[in-house]
N, C-alpha and C positions, 0 to 999 in steps of 0.2 A: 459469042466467041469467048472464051477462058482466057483466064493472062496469066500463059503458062501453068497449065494445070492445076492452080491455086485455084481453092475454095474456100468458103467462111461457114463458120459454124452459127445456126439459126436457132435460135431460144425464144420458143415464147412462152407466154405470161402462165401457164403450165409446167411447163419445162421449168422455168425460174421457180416458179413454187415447190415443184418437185424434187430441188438439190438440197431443200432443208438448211440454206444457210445459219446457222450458228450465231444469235447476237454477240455473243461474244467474237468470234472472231471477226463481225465486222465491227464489233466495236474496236479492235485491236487496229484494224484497218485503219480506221475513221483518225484514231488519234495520232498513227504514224505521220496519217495525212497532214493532219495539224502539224504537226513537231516539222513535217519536211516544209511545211509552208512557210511558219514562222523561222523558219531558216533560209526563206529564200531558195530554198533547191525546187522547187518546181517550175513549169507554165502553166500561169494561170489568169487568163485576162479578163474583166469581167461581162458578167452575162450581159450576153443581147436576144433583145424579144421584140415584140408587139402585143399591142392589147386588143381584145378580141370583144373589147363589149362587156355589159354587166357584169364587170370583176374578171372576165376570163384572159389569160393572155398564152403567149408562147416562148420560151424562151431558147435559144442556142449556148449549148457551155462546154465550151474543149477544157481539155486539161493535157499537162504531159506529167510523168512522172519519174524522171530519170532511174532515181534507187529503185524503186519498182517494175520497170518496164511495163511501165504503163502509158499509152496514150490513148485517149477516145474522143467523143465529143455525145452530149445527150442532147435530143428533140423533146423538150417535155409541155405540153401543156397543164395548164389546172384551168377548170370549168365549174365553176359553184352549183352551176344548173344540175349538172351529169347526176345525180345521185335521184333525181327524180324522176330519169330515164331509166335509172337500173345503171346506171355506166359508173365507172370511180370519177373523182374527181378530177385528181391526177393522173395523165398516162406521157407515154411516150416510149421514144425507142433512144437505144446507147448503141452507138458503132465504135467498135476497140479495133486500134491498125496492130499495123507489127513495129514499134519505131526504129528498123531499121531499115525498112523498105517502107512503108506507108502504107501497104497494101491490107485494107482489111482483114480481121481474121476471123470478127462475130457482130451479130446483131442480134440484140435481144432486147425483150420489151421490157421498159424503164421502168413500170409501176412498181414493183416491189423490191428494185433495187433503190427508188426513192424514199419510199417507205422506211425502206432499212435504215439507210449511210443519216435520212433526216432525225430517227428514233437514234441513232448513239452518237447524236454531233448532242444530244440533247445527255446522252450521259455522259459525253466529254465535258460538258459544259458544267455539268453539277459533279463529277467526280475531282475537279478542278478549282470550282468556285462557290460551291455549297458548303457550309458552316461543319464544323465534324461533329457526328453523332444526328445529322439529320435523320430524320425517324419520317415524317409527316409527306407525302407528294400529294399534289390536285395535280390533276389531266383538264384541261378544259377545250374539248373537241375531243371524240373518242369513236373516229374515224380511224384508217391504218395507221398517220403517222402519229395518235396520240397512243395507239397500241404498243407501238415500234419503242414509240417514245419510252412508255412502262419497262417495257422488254428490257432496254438498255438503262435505264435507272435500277432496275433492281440489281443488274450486274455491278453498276455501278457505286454503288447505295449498300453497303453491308448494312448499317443500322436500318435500314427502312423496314416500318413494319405499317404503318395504315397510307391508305391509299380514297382519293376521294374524287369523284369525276362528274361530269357533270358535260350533257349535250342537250341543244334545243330539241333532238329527235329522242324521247324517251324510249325507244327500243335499241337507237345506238348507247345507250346507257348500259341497256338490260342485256344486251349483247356482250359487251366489253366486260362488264362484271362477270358473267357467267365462263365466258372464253380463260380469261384472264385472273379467275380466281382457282379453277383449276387446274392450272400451269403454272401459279403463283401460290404454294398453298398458304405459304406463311406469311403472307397478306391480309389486311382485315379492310374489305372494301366497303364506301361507302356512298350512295348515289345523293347525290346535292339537286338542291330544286332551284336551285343559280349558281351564275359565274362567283360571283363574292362569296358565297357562301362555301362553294367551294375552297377557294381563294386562302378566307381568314384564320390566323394561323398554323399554316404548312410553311414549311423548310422549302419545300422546292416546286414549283409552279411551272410546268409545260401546258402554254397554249397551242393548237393547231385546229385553228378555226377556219370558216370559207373567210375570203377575200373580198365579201359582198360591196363593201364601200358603208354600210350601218354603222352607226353609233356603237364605238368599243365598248363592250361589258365590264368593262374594269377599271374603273377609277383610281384618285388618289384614296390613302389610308387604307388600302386593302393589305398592302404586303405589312407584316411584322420586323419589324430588325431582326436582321440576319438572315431574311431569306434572300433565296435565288430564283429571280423568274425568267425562264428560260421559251422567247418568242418564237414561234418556227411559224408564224404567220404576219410578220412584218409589222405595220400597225393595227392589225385590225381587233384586237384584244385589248389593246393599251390604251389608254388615253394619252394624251400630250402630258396632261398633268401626272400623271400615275410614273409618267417614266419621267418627267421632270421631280419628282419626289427621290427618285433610286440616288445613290451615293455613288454607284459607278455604272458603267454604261460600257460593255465588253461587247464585239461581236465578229463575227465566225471570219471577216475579211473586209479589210478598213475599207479599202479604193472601192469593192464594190458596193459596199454600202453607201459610202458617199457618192458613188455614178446614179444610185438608184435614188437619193434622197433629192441630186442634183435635178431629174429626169423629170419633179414633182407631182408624179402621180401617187407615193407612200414616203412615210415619212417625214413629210414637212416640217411636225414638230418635234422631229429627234433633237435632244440635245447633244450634247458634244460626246465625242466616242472617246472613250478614256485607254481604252487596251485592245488587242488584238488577240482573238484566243489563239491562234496559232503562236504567236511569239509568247507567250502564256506558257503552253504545254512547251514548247522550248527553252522555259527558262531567263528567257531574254525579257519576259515584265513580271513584275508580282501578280499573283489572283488578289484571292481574299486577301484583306489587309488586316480584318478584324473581325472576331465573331460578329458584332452590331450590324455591318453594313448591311445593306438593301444595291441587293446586285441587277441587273438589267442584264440579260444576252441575250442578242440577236440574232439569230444563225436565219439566212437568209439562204444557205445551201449553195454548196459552192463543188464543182465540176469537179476538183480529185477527188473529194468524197465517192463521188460517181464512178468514174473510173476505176477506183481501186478495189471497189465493193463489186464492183462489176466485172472487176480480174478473178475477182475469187469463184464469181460466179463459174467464169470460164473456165478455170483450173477445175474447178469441181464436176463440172460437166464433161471435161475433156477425160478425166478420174471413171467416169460413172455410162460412158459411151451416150451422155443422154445429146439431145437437141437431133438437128436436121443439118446435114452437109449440102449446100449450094454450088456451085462453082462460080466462078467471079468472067 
């Protein structure tokens, strides 16, 4: 039975690929996000999940966004295994209501709108807190969100000109370079035979590693003063020591980070969290404080990022007559 001849519009993981979203525009998204968060103007409470076994888990993350008319909520898992199946690692689905009835208006699958919103929280994060005239990036995981990641650094990043990656799967290496150098021409890529090596002096450092529960590849003394490294794999890159080296300790949404450090399955030896990049890009704390420092950010991905990259999705498809109409 329909509720009231309302329908929702269905996107999948096709369709989502098929709208061409623009980093840039979600990056513009991603940082409104920031700006509205560190102001307080959204809801956004923090994620709940469950763990599913060797590193896998599931999370749930509503978001509202009043300025945006935005409200959704994402189903996402990450599975370390997937990638030996041929599956991503990451998937799931985003449900967007209408907030002013509540009544759905889309579902579509989550993989590359995570992808996306997780690749420019990482160029919010260094267009923000990376040193000026940063030249130098290392990717370490060079999976989608260390693509995403590139994607939105080089928007990000006017100086950047070398680029250095580095994955246990040397064909996701040979991949990423060849992808990514062709769409990046003025890039000079470099594939590293380790994480440190990778690592030792770059400006800005995006990990997006699996979640295995292994010994993090990256120690203390690897970052140089003044760089930024930017986590989008929680601890699993870091050492305790490596990030108890860093001079500050920024990340993507305090309470949640503290729910999840509380929860002790990641994180245990986080040190103390010094900023909040949303209240950051709002102006309301300093970034960088000085060329020297050694920055830490955490972006552990947080639901309006979701939503709002996912609005776009929907404007663009509504735009474009793509997806499938259901009735409710």
């Amino acid at each position: 039975m329909t509720v009231g001849g309302a329908s929702l519009l269905y996107l999948s993981r096709d369709d989502v690929a098929g709208l061409g979203l623009p980093m840039s525009d979600v990056l513009a998204a991603v940082e409104e996000s920031f700006r509205l968060k560190g102001r307080g103007e959204v809801g956004l409470p923090a994620k709940i999940g469950v763990e599913a076994g060797g590193g896998a888990f599931a999370h749930a993350m509503p978001a509202f966004v009043p300025a945006a008319g935005a409200l959704g909520v994402k189903w996402v898992g990450s599975f370390p295994g997937n990638p030996a199946r041929g599956l991503p690692a990451v998937s799931g689905l985003i449900v967007l209501s209408d907030p002013a009835t509540g009544l759905p208006t889309a579902v579509m699958d989550a993989t590359l709108v995570t992808a996306l919103r997780t690749g420019a929280s990482a160029g919010v994060a260094a267009r923000w807190l990376a040193r000026e005239g940063a030249a130098v990036a290392a990717v370490v995981g060079c999976g989608v969100q260390g693509r995403a990641s590139l994607r939105a650094l080089a928007e990000a990043l006017p100086g950047l000109r070398e680029v250095r990656c580095r994955d246990v799967h040397e064909s996701a290496s040979s991949s990423f370079v060849s992808e990514l150098s062709a769409e990046l021409p003025g890039l000079e890529f470099r594939v590293c035979d380790s994480a440190p090596e990778a690592v030792v002096g770059a400006d800005v450092v995006v990990t997006a590693i699996p979640m295995d529960g292994g010994r993090p590849p990256l120690d203390a003394g690897l970052l140089v003063a003044g760089a930024l490294a930017v986590a989008l794999d929680y601890d699993a890159a870091w050492t305790a020591a490596a990030m108890a080296e860093c001079d500050r300790l920024v990340t993507d949404d305090l309470s949640q980070t503290q729910a999840t450090k509380a929860a002790g399955a990641h994180l245990a030896g986080l040190p103390v969290i010094d900023a909040d990049l949303g209240r950051v890009v709002a102006g309301l704390e300093p970034g960088r404080r000085d060329a020297a420092q050694r920055i830490l950010c955490l972006n552990l991905g947080i639901a309006t990022h979701d939503v709002l990259t996912a609005r776009l999705a929907y404007e663009r498809a509504l735009a474009a007559g793509a997806g499938t109409r259901l009735p409710l």
